[in-house]
BAPAVO-328334 format. One record per atom (N, C-alpha, C): residue number from 1; residue in one letter; atom name; x, y, z. Coordinates in steps of 0.1 Angstrom, whole numbers. Layout:
BEGIN
+-----+--------+-------+-------+-------+-------+
: num : residu : atome :    c1 :    c2 :    c3 :
+-----+--------+-------+-------+-------+-------+
: NUM :      A :    CA :     X :     Y :     Z :
...
+-----+--------+-------+-------+-------+-------+
***
This chain:
BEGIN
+-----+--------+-------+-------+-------+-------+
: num : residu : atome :    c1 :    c2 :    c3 :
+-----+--------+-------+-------+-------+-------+
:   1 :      X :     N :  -123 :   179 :  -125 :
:   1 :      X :    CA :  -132 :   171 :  -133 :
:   1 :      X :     C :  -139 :   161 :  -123 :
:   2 :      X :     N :  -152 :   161 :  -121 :
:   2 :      X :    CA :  -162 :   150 :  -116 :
:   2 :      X :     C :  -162 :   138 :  -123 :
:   3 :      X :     N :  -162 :   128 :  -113 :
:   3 :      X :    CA :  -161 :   111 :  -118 :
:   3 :      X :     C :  -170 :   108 :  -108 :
:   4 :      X :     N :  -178 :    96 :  -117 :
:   4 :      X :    CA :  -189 :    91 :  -102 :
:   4 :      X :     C :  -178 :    78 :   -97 :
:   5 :      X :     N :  -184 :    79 :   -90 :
:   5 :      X :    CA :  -175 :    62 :   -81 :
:   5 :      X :     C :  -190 :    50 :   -72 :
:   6 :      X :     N :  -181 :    43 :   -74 :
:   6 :      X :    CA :  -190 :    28 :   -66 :
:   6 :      X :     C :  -181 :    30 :   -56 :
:   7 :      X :     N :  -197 :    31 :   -41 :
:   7 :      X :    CA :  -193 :    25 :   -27 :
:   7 :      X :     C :  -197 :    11 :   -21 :
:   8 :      X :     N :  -193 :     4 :   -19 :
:   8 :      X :    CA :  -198 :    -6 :   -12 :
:   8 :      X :     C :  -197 :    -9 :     2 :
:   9 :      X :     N :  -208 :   -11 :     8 :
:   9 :      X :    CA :  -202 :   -11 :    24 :
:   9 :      X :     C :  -193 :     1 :    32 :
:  10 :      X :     N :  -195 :     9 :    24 :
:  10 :      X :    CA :  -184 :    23 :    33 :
:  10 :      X :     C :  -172 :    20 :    26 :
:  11 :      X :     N :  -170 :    18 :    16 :
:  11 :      X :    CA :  -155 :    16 :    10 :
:  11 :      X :     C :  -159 :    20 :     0 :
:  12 :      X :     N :  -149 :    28 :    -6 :
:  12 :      X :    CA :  -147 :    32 :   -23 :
:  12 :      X :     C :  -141 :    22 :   -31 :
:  13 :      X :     N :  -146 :    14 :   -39 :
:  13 :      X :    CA :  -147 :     3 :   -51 :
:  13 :      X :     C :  -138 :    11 :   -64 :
:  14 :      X :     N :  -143 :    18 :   -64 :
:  14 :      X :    CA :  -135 :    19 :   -80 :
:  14 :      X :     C :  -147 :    31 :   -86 :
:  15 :      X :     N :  -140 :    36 :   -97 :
:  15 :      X :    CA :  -149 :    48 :  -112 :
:  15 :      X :     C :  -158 :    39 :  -121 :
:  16 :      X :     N :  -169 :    48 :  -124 :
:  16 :      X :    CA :  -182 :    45 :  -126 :
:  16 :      X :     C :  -174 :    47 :  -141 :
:  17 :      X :     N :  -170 :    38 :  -151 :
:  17 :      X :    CA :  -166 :    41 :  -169 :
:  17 :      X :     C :  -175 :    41 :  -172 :
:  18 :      X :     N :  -188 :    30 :  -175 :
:  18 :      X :    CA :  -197 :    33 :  -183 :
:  18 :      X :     C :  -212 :    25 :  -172 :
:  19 :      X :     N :  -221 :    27 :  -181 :
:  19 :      X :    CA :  -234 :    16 :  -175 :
:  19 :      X :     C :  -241 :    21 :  -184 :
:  20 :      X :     N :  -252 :    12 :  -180 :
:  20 :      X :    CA :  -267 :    10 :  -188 :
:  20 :      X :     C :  -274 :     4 :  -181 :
:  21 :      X :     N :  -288 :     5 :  -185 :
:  21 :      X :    CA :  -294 :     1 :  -174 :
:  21 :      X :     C :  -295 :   -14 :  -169 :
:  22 :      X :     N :  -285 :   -22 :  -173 :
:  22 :      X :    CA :  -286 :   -36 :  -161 :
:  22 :      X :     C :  -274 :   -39 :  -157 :
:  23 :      X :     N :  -261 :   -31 :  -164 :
:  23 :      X :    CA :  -249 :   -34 :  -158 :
:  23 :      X :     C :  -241 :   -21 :  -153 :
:  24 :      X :     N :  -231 :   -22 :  -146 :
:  24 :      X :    CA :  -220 :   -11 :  -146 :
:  24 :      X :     C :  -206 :   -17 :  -151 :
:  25 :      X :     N :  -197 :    -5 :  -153 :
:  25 :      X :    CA :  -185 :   -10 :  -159 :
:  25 :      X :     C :  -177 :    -5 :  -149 :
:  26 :      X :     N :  -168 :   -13 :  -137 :
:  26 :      X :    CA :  -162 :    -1 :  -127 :
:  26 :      X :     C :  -148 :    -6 :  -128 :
:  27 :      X :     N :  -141 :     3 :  -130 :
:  27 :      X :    CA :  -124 :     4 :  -126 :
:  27 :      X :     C :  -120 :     4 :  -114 :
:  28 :      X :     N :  -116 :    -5 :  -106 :
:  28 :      X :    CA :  -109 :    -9 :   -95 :
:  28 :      X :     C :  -101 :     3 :   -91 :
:  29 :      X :     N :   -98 :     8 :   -79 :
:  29 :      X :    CA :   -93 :    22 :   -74 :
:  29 :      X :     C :   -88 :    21 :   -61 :
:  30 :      X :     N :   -78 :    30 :   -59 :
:  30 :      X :    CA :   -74 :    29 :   -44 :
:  30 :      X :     C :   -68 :    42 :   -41 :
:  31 :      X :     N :   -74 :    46 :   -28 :
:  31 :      X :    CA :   -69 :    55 :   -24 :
:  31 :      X :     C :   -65 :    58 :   -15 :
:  32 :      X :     N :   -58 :    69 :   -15 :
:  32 :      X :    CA :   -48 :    74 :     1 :
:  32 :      X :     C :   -47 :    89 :     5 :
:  33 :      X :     N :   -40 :    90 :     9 :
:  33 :      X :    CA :   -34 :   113 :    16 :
:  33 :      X :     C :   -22 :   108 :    11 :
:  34 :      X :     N :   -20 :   126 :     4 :
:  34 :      X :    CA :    -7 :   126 :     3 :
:  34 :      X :     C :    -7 :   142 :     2 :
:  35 :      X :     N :     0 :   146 :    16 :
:  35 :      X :    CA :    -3 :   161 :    19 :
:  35 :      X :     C :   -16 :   168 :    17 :
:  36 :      X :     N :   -22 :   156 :    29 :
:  36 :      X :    CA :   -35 :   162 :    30 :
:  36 :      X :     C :   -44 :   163 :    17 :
:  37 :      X :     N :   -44 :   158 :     8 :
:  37 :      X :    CA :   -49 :   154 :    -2 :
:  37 :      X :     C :   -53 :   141 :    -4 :
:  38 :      X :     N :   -64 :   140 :    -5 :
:  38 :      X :    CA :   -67 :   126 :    -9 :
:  38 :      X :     C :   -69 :   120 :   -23 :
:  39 :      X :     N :   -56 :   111 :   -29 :
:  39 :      X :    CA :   -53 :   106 :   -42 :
:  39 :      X :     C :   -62 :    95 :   -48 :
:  40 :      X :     N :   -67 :    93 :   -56 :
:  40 :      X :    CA :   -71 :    78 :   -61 :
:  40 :      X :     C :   -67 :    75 :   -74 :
:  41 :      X :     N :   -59 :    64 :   -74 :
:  41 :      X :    CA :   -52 :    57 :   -80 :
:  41 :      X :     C :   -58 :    44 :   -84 :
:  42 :      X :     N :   -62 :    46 :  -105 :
:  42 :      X :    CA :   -69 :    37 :  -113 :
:  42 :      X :     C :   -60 :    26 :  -111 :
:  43 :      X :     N :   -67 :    15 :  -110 :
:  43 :      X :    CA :   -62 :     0 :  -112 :
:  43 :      X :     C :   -64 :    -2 :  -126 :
:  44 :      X :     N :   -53 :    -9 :  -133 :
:  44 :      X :    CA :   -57 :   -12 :  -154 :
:  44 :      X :     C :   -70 :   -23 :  -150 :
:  45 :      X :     N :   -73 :   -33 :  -141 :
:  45 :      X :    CA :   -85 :   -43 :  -137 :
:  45 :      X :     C :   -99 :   -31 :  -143 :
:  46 :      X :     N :  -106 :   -36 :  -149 :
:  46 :      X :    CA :  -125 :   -30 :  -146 :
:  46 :      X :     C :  -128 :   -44 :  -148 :
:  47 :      X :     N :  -142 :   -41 :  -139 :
:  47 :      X :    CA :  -152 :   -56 :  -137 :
:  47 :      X :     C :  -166 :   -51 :  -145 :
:  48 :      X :     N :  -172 :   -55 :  -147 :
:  48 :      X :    CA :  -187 :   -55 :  -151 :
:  48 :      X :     C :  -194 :   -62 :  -135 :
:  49 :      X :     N :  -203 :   -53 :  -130 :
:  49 :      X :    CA :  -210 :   -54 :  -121 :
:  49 :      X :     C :  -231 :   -57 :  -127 :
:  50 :      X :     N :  -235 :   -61 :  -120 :
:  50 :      X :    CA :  -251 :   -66 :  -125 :
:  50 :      X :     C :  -257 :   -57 :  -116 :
:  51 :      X :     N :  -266 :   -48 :  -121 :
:  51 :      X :    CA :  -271 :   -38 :  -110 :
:  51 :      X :     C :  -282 :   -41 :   -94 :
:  52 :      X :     N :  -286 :   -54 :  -104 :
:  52 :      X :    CA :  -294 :   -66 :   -96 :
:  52 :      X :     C :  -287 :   -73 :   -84 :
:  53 :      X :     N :  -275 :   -75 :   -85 :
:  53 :      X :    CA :  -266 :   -82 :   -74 :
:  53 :      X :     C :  -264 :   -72 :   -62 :
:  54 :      X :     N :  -268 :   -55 :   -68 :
:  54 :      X :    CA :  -260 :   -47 :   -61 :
:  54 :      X :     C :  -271 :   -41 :   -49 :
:  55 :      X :     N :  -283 :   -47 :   -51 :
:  55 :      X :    CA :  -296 :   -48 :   -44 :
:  55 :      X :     C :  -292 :   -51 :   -32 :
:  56 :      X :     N :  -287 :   -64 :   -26 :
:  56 :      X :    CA :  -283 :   -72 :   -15 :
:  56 :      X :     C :  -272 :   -64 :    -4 :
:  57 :      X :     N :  -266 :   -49 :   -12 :
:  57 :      X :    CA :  -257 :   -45 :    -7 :
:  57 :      X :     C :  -260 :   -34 :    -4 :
:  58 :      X :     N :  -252 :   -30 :     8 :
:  58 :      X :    CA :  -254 :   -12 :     7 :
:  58 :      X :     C :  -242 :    -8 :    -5 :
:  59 :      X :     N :  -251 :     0 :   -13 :
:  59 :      X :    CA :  -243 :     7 :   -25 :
:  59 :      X :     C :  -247 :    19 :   -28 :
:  60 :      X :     N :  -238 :    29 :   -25 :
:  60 :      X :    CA :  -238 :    40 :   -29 :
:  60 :      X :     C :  -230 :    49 :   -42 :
:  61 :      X :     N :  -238 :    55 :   -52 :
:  61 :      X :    CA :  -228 :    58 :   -64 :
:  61 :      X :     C :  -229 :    79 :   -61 :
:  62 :      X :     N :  -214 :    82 :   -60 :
:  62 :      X :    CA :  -212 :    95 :   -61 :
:  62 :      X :     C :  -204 :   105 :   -67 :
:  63 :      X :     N :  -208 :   114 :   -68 :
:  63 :      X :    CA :  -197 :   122 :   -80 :
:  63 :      X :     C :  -189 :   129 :   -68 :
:  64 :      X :     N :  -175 :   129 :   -70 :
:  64 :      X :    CA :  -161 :   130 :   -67 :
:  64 :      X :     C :  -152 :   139 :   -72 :
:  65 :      X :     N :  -143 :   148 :   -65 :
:  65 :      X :    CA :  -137 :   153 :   -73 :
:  65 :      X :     C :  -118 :   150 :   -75 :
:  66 :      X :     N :  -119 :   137 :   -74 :
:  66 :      X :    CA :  -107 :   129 :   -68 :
:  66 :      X :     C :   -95 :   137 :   -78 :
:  67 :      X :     N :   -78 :   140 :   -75 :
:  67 :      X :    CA :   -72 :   136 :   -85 :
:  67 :      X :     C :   -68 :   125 :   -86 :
:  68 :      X :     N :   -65 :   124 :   -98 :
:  68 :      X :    CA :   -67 :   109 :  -105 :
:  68 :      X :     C :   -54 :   108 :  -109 :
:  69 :      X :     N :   -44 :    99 :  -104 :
:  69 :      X :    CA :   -27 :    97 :  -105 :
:  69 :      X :     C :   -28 :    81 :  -114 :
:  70 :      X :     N :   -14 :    85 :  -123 :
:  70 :      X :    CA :   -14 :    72 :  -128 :
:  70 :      X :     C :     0 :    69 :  -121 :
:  71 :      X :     N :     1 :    56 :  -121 :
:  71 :      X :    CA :     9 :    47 :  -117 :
:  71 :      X :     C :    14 :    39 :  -126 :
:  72 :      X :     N :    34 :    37 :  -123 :
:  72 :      X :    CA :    43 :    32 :  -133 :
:  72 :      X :     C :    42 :    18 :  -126 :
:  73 :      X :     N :    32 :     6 :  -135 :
:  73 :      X :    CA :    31 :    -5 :  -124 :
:  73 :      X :     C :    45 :   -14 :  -124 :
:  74 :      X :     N :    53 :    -9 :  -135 :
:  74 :      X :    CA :    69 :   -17 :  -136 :
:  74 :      X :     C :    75 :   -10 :  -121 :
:  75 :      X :     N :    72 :    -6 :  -114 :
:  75 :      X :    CA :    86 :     2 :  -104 :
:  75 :      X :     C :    70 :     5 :   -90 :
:  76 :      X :     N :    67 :    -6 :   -86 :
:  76 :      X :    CA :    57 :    -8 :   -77 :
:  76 :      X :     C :    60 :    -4 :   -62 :
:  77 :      X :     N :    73 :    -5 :   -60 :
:  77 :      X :    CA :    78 :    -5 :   -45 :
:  77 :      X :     C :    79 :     8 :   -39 :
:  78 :      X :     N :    82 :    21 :   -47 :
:  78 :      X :    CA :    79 :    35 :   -38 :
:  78 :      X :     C :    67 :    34 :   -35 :
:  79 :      X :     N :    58 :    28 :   -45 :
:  79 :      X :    CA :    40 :    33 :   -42 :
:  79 :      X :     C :    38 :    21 :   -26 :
:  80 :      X :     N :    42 :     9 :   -28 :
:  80 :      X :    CA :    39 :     6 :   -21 :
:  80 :      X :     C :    43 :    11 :    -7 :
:  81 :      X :     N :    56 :    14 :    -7 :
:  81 :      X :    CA :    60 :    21 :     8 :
:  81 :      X :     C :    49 :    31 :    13 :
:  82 :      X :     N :    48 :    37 :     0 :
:  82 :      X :    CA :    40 :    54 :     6 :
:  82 :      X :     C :    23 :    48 :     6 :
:  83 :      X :     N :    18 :    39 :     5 :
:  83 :      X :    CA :     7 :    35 :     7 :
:  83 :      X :     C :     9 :    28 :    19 :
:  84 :      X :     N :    17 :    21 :    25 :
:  84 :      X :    CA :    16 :    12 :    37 :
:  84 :      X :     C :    24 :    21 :    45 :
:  85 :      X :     N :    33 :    36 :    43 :
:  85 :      X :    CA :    36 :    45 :    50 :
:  85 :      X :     C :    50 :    39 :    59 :
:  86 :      X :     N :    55 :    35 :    51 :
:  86 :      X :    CA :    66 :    26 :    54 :
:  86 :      X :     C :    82 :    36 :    51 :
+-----+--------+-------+-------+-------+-------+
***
């Protein structure tokens, strides 16, 4: 399944949920490899972004074919190991 995503600056920001023409609605995201796979993992955070602010910036919006993992945020410490590869 295709999901667009917000880039900013060469960094992946987070999933494009909704917009209209003066705002976006983006879900916060992070991603990593995990056997050569690359995961992104939804943050519960979404911000409302102004499409006007996003002028000033390099921003790029793309459709992706990420899988999409959820995360048990009560029991945070495996993820964090396997994200800092620890």
């Amino acid at each position: 399944m295709k999901h667009e995503f917000l880039e900013i600056c060469g960094k992946m920001y987070g999933m494009v949920v909704s917009k209209d023409e003066n705002t976006l609605l983006v879900r916060k995201a992070i991603t990593y490899y995990r056997n050569d796979e690359e995961v992104c993992i939804l943050k519960p955070v979404a911000v409302y972004i102004d499409k006007s602010e996003l002028d000033n910036y390099w921003v790029r919006l793309f459709d992706r074919d990420y899988l999409l993992e959820a995360v048990n945020c009560i029991d945070c410490t495996n993820l964090i190991r396997e994200l800092s590869d620890v």
